[in-house]
C-alpha positions as CSV (number, residue, x, y, z in Angstrom):
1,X,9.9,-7.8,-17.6
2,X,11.5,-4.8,-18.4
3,X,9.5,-2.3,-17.3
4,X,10.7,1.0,-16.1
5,X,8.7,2.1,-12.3
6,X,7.7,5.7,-12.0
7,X,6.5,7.0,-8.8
8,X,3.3,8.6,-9.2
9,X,2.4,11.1,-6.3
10,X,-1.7,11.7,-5.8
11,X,-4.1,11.4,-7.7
12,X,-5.1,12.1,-11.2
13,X,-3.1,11.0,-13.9
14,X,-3.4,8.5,-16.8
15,X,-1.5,5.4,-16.0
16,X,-2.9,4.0,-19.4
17,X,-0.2,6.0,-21.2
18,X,2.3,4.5,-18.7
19,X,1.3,1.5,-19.1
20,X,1.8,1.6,-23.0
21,X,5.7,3.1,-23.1
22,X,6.2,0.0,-20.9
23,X,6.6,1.7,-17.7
24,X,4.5,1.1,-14.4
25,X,3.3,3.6,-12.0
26,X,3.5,3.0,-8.2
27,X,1.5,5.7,-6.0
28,X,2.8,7.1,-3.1
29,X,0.3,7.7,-0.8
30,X,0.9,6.5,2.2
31,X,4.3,4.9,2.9
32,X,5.1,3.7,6.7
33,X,8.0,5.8,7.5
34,X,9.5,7.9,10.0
35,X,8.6,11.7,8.6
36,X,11.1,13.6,11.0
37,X,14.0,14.1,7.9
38,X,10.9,15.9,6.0
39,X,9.7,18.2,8.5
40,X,13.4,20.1,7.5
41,X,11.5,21.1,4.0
42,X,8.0,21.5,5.2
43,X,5.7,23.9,7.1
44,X,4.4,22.0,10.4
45,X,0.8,22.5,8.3
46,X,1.5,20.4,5.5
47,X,-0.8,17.4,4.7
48,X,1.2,14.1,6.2
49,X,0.6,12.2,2.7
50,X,3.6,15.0,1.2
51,X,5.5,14.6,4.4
52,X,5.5,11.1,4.1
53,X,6.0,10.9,0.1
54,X,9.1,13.4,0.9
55,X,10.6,11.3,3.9
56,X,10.1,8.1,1.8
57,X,12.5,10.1,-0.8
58,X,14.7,11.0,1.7
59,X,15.1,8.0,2.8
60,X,16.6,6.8,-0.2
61,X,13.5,4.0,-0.6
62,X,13.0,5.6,-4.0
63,X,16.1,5.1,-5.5
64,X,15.1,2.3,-7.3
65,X,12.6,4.4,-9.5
66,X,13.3,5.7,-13.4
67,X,11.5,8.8,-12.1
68,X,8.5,10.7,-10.6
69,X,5.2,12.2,-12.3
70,X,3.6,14.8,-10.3
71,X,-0.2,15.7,-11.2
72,X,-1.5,19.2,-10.2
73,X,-3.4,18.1,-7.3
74,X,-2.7,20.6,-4.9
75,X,-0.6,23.6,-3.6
76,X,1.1,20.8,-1.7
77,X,1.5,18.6,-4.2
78,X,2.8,21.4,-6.2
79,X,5.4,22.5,-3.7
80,X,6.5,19.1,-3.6
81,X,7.0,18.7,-7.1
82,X,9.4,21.9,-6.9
83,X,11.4,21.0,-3.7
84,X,11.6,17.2,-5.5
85,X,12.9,18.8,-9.1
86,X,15.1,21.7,-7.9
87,X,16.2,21.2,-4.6
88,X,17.1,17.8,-3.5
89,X,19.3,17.2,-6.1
90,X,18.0,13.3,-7.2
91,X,19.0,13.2,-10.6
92,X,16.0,11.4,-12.0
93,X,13.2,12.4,-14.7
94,X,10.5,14.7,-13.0
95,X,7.5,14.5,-15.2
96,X,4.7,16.9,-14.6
97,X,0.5,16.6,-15.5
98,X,-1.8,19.9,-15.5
99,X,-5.3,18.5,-15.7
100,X,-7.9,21.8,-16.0
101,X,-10.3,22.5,-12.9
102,X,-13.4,22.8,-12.7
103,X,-15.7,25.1,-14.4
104,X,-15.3,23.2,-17.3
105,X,-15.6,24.7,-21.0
106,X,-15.4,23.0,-24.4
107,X,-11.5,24.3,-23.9
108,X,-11.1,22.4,-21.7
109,X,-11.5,19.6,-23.0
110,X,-8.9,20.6,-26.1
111,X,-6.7,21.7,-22.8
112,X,-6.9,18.2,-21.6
113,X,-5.5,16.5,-24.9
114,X,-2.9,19.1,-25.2
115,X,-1.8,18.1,-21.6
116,X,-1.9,14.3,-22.4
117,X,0.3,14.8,-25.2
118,X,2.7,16.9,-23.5
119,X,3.0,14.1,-21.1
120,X,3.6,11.8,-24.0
121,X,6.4,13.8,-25.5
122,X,8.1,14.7,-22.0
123,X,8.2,11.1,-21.8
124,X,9.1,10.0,-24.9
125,X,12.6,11.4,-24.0
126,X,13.5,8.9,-21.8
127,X,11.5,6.1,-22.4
128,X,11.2,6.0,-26.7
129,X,8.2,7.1,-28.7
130,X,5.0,6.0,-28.1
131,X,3.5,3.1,-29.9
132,X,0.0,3.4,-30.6
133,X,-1.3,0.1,-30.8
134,X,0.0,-0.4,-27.6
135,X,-1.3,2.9,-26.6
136,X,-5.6,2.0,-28.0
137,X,-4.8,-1.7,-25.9
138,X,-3.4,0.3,-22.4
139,X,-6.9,2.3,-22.6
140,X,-9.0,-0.6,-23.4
141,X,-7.8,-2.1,-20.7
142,X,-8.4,0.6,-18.0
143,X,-11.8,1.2,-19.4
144,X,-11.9,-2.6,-18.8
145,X,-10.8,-2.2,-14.9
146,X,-13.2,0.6,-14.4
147,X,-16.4,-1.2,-15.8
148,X,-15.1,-4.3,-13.4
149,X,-14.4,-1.8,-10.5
150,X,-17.9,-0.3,-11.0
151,X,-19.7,-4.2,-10.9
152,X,-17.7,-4.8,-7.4
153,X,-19.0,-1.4,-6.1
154,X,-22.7,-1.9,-7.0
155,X,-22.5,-5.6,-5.6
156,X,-21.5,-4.0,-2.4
157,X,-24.4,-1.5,-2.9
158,X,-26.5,-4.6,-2.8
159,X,-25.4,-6.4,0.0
160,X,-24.4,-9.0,-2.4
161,X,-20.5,-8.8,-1.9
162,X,-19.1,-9.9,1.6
163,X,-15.9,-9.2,2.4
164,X,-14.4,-7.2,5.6
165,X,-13.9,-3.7,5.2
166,X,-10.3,-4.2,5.6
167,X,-9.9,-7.0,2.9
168,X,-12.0,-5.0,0.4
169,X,-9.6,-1.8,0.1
170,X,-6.5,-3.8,0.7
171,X,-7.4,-6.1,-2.6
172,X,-8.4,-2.1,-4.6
173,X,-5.5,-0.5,-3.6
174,X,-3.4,-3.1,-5.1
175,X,-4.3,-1.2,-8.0
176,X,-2.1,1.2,-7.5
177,X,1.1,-0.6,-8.0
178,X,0.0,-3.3,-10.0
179,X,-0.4,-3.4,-14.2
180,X,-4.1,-4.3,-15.0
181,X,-2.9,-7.8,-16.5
182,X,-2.1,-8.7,-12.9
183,X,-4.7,-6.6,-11.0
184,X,-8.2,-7.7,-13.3
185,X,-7.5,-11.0,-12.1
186,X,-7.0,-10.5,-8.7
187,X,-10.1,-8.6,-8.7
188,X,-12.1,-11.1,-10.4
189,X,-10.6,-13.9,-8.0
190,X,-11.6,-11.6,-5.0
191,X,-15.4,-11.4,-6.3
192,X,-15.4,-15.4,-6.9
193,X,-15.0,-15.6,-3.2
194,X,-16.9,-12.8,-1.8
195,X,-20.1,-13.2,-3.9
196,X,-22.5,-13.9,-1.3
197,X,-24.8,-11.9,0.8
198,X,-23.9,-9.5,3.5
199,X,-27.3,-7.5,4.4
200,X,-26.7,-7.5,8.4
201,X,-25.6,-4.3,9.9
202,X,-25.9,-0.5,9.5
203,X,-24.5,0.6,5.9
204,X,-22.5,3.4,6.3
205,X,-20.6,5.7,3.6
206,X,-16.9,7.0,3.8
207,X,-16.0,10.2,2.4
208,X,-12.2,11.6,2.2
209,X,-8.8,11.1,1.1
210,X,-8.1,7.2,1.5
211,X,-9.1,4.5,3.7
212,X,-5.8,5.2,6.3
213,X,-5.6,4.6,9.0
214,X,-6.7,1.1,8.1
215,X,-7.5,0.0,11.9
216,X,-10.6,2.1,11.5
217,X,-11.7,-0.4,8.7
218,X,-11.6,-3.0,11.4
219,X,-13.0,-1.3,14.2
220,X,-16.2,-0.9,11.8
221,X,-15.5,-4.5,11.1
222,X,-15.7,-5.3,14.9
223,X,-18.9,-3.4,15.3
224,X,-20.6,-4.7,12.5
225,X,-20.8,-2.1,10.5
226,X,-21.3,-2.6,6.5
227,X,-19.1,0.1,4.0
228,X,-21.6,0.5,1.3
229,X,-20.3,3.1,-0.8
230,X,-16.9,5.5,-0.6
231,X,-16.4,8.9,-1.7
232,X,-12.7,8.6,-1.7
233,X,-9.8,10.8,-3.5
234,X,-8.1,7.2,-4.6
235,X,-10.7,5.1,-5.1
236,X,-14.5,5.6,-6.6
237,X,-13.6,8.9,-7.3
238,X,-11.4,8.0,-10.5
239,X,-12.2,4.7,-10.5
240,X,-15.7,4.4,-12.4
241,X,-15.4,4.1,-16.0
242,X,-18.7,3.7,-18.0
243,X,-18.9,2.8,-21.5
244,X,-16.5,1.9,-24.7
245,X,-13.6,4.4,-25.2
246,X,-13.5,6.3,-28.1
247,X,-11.7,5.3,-31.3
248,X,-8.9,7.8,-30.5
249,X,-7.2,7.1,-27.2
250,X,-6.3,10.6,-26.3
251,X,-10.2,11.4,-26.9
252,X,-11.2,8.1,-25.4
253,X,-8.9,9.5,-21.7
254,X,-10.8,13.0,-22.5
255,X,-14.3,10.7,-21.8
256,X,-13.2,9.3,-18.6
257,X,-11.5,12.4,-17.1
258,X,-14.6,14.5,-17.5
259,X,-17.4,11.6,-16.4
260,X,-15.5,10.5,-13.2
261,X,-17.6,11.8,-10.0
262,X,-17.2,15.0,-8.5
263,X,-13.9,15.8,-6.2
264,X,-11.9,18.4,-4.6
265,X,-8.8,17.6,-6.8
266,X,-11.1,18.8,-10.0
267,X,-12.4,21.8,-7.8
268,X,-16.0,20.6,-8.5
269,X,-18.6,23.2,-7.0
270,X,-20.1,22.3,-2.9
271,X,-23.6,21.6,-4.6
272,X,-21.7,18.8,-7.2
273,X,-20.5,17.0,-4.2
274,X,-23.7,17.2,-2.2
275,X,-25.8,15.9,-5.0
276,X,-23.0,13.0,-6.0
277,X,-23.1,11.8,-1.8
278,X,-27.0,12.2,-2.0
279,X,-27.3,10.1,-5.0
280,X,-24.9,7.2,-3.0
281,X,-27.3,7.6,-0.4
282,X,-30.1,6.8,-1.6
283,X,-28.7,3.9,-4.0
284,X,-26.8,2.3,-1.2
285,X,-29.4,3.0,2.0
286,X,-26.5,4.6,4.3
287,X,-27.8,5.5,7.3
288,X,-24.8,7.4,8.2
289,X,-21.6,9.0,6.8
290,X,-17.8,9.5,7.8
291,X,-15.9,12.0,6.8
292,X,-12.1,10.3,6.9
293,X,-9.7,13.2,6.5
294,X,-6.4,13.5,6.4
295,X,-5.7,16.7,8.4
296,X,-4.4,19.3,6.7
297,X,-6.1,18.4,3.4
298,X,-7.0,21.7,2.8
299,X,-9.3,21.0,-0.5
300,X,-11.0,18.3,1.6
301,X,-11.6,20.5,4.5
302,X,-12.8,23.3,2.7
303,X,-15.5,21.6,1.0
304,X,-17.0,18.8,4.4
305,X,-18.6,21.5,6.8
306,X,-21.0,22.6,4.0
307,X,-21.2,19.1,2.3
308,X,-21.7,17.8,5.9
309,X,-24.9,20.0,6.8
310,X,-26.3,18.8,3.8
311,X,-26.2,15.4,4.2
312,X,-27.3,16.2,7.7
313,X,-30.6,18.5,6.5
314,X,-31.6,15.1,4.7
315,X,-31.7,13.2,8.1
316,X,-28.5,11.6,7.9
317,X,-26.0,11.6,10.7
318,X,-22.6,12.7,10.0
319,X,-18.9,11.8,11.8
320,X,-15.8,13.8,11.1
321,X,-13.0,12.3,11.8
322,X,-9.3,14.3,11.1
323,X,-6.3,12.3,11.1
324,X,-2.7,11.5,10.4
325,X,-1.9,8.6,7.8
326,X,-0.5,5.7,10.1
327,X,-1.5,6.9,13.1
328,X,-3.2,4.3,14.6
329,X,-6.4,4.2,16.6
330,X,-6.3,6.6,19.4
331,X,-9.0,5.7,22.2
332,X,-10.3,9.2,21.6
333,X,-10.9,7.9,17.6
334,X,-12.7,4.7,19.0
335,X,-14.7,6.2,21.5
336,X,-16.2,8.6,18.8
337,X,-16.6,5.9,16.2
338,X,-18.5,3.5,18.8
339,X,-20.8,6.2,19.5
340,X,-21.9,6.9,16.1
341,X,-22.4,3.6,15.1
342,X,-24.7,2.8,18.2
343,X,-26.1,6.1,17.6
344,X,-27.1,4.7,14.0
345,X,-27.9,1.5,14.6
């Protein structure tokens, strides 16, 4: 179709500019690959979704791309983004995205369109300028995906959406690969045939990163345990998109940057994030939450021991679980997840 494939490393970024200069983002989160080349460039205590976005580079498996965009998640991702840009010596487009942190002020809003645009014109380089009809139809479209995103999650609030663990996040993160002319219909076919109700079993919440590795997905599966609600980095955390956007598209991406839930990545204050897990809590009825953490996700782990008592101080048990993408299900990891869910059920 003629549409140019940037690789977009984790998490925040707008794809609905992307998506109108033609181009398609595919997120690299989790590739399976060996990660022994990267551990040349890396300190041992580096999160293992850099290592493994770095060996998938290495690799060559990127050298189909028109480019990278790298969004100020982290120091990691940061570090990345220099070792990518000045060191390996790949010879494609490195874009870059700044979004502002938390505490937010009414500059940093103006901070945020300033950023978008600088996006735009960095782009505009390589790919032409930036049609803005196409632009107003890219973010109607992802408010679009967010307000169907938002209907699937609060059907699976209330038990009216069955689907295994697994099958739901395998169908949502086709999102991050796919244009929303292809992915809106696969969602909607997905709901066709998962409307129906699914009230049997312990409701449990996941907090964290992503949903890897995905055997724990079926191990709650296989014990009968229901996901109500997620707190994760790549999904309902910039997911949910309420509303109509804004006449201006810049201002209408403004909107949804600074209503999506509270995360790490945005440096949203301890008491945000206990309030926003409380409030899935008590709209979903958890009776428990897992912490799935990718170790070595230092914004993630500086934020779950206090987040963790909280939730605990309300009467609801707690599992943390730290782990490396693609590693599998120890029998350590199923021992511990077996206990909590008999514990909870």
């Amino acid at each position: 179709m003629g549409r140019r494939l940037i690789g977009a490393f984790p998490a925040q970024y707008p794809k609905e500019i992307l998506w109108a200069m033609n181009a398609i983002p595919a997120e690299i989160w989790d590739p399976p690959v060996d990660t022994s080349e990267a551990n040349a460039h890396l300190q041992p205590y580096i999160c293992s979704v850099v290592r493994a976005g770095l060996a998938l580079i290495l690799e060559g498996k990127c050298d189909m791309l028109d480019g990278f965009l790298f969004p100020h998640t982290c120091d990691s991702i940061q570090n990345l983004a220099s070792i990518v840009n000045d060191y390996l010596g790949i010879r494609k487009p490195c874009y870059f995205f700044y979004p502002p942190k938390a505490p937010y002020r009414h500059s940093s809003r103006r901070y945020f369109v300033e950023q978008l645009r600088a996006l735009v014109t960095a782009l505009e380089k390589t790919m032409g300028p930036l049609d803005p009809s196409s632009f107003k139809q890219s973010v109607q479209q992802g408010f679009a995906l967010g307000a169907l995103l938002g209907e699937i999650y609060e059907q699976r609030r209330a038990g009216t959406l069955n689907a295994p663990n697994a099958d739901f996040y395998g169908v949502l993160r086709q999102g991050e690969y796919l244009h929303p002319e292809d992915f809106i219909p696969r969602l909607e076919a997905f709901r066709r045939t998962a409307e129906r109700e699914d009230t049997s079993g312990p409701g449990v919440i996941l907090s964290g990163v992503l949903p890897n590795p995905p055997e724990i997905l079926k191990l709650l599966d296989a014990s009968g345990v229901r996901i109500v609600d997620d707190d994760f980095m790549n999904c309902s955390r910039r997911f949910l998109i309420h509303g109509e956007p804004a006449q201006d598209p810049f201002e209408a991406l403004a909107d949804a940057y600074f209503s999506l839930p509270p995360c790490t990545t945005k440096n949203s204050s301890i008491q945000e994030r206990i309030n926003g897990l409380l409030e899935k809590i008590e709209k979903s009825g958890a009776r428990g939450v897992i912490f799935y953490l990718v170790k070595f996700c230092e914004p993630e782990l500086f934020d779950v021991p206090l987040v963790s008592e909280a939730v605990k101080d309300r009467g609801i048990p707690t599992l943390v679980l730290d782990v490396e993408i693609n590693q599998g299900l120890t029998g350590q990891l199923t021992t511990r997840v077996e206990a909590f869910v008999e514990m909870i059920s």
